[in-house]
C-alpha positions in Angstrom: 9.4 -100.7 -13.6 7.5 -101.2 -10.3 5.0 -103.4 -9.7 1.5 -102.9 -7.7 -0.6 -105.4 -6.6 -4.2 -106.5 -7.9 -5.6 -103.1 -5.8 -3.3 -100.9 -8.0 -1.7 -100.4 -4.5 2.1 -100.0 -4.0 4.4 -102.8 -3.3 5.2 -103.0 0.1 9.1 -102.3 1.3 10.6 -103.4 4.8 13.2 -101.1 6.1 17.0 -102.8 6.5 20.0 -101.6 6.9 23.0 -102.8 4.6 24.5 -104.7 7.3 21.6 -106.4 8.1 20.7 -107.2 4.8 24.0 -108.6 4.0 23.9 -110.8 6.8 20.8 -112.5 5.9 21.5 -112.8 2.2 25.0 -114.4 2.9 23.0 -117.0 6.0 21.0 -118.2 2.6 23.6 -118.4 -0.3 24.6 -122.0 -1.0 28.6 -123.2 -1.6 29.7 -122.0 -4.8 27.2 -119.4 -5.8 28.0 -116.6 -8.5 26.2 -113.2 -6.8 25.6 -110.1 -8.9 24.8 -106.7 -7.2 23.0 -105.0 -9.8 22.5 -101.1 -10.0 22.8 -98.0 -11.9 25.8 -96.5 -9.5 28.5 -97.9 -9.1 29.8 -96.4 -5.8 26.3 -98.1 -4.4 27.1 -101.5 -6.4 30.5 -101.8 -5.1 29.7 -100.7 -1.5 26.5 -103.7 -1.3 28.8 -105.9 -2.5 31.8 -105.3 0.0 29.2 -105.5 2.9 28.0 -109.0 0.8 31.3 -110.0 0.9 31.9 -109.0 4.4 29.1 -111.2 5.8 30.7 -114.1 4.3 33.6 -113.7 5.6 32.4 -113.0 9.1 31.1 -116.6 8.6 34.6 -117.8 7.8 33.6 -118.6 3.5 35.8 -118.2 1.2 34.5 -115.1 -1.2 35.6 -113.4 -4.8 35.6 -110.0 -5.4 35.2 -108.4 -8.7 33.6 -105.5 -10.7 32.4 -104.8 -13.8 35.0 -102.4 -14.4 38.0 -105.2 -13.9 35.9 -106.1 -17.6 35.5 -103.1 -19.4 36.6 -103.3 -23.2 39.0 -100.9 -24.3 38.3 -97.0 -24.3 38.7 -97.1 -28.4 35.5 -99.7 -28.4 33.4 -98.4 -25.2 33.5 -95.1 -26.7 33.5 -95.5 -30.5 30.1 -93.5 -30.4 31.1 -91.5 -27.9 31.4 -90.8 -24.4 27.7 -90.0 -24.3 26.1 -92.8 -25.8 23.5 -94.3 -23.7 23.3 -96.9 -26.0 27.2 -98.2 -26.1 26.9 -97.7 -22.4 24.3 -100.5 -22.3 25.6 -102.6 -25.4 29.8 -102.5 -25.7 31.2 -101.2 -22.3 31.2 -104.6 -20.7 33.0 -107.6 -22.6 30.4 -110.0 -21.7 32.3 -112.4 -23.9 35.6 -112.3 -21.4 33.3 -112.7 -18.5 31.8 -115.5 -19.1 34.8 -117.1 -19.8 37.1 -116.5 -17.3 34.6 -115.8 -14.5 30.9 -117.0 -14.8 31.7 -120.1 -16.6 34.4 -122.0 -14.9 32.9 -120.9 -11.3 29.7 -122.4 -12.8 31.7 -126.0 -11.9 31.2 -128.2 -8.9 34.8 -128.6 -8.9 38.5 -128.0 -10.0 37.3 -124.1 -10.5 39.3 -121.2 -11.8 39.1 -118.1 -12.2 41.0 -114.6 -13.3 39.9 -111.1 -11.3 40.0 -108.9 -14.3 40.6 -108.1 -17.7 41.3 -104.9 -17.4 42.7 -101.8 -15.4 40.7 -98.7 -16.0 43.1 -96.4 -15.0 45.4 -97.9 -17.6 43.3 -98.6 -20.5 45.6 -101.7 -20.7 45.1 -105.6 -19.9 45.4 -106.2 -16.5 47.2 -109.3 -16.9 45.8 -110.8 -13.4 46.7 -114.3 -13.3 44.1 -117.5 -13.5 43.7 -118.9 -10.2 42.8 -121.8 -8.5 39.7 -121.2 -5.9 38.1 -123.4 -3.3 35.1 -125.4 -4.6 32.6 -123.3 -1.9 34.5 -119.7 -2.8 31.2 -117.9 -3.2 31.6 -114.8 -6.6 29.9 -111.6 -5.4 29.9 -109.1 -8.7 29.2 -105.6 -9.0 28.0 -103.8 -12.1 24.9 -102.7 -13.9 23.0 -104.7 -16.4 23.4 -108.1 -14.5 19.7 -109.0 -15.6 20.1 -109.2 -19.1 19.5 -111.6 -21.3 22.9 -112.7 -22.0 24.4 -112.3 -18.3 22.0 -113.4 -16.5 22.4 -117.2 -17.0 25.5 -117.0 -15.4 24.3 -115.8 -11.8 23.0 -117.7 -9.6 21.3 -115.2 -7.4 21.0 -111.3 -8.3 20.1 -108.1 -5.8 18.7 -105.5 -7.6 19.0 -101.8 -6.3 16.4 -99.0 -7.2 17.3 -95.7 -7.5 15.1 -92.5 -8.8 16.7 -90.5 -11.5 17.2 -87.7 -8.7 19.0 -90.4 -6.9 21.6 -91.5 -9.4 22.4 -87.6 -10.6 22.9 -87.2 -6.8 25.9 -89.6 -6.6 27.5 -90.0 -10.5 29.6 -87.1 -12.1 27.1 -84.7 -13.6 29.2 -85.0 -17.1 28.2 -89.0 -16.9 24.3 -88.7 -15.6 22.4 -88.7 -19.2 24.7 -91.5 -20.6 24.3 -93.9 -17.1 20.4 -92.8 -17.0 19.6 -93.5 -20.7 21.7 -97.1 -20.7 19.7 -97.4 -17.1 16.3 -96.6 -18.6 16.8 -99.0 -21.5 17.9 -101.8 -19.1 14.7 -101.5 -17.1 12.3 -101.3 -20.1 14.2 -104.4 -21.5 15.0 -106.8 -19.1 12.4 -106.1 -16.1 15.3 -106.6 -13.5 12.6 -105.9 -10.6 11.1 -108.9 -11.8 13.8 -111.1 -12.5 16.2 -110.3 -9.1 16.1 -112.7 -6.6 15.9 -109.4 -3.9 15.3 -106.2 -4.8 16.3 -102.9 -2.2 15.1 -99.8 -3.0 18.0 -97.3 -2.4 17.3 -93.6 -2.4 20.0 -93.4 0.4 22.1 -96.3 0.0 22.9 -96.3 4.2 18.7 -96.5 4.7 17.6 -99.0 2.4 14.2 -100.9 1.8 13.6 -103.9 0.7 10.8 -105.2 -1.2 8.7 -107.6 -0.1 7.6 -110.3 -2.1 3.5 -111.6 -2.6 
């Protein structure tokens, strides 16, 4: 969903670059946030999200990594409908249950936080058995993963980028086997939660090396 202004004009988008970008957004974040890099591809979600956590390193902060993968349920519950499903894609893949628990809620604290990396190894289709740690009180999260803006994952970030991609665009870079099953979960998503509205930055990313940021009224 895009929106226009009063004129029925299109919004307007500021060329960046993901480094810049990065930089900027990791000047502004406060001690402690809990980032999401939201998208329909992976590859782009993890790669904004490296350069995110990059930044914050460069200015010497402590930073977690994670993605939504490190959360998936198992394979017999993701694809109980199916490998195709657009709708378990959207719904069941993600054990929004274990994330909030052992990632979104206890880094939600001011202090004595903890957290665990993953739930579970995708290659494997087993537990991952990554231990809880202890993490600095400032340790800022940055997550990858699709779907951030919804309604029950979205209280748990404090600040989300959202990343645009055309249809053309994400059957560019996903397996062709996978494109109708990320694209129909994607479309949902969009229709439902209104992400474009809701993210806190939203880059439009054809090509995710050029991207364009939107520019809010």
């Amino acid at each position: 969903m895009t929106r226009t202004t009063r004129g029925g004009t299109p919004p307007a988008h500021r060329p960046t670059s993901p480094a810049e970008f990065a930089g900027r957004w990791a000047a502004s974040l406060p001690a402690g946030a809990r980032v999401g890099v939201d998208g329909a591809v992976d590859a782009d979600t993890g790669w904004y999200a490296q350069h995110l956590a990059g930044a914050l390193r460069a200015l010497a902060r402590p930073v977690l990594l994670a993605t939504w993968s490190g959360f998936w349920r198992p394979r017999s519950l993701r694809l109980e409908h199916g490998r195709d499903d657009p709708d378990a894609f959207h719904d069941a893949w993600l054990d929004v249950a274990g994330l909030h628990r052992e990632v979104l809620e206890p880094l939600g604290e001011r202090t004595g936080r903890r957290w665990v990396p993953s739930l579970h190894d995708p290659a494997t289709d087993r537990a991952s058995r990554a231990p809880r740690e202890a993490v600095p009180d400032e340790a800022v999260l940055v997550f990858a993963g699709p779907f951030l803006l919804r309604e029950d994952l979205r209280r748990g970030f404090d600040a989300v980028v959202h990343l645009v991609t055309s249809d053309a665009a994400v059957r560019r870079r996903v397996d062709a086997a996978d494109a109708e099953r990320v694209l129909g979960g994607w479309h949902r998503y969009l229709a439902e939660s209104r992400p474009v509205e809701r993210a806190h930055a939203v880059l439009r990313c054809e090509d995710p090396r050029h991207p364009a940021e939107l520019v809010r009224g």
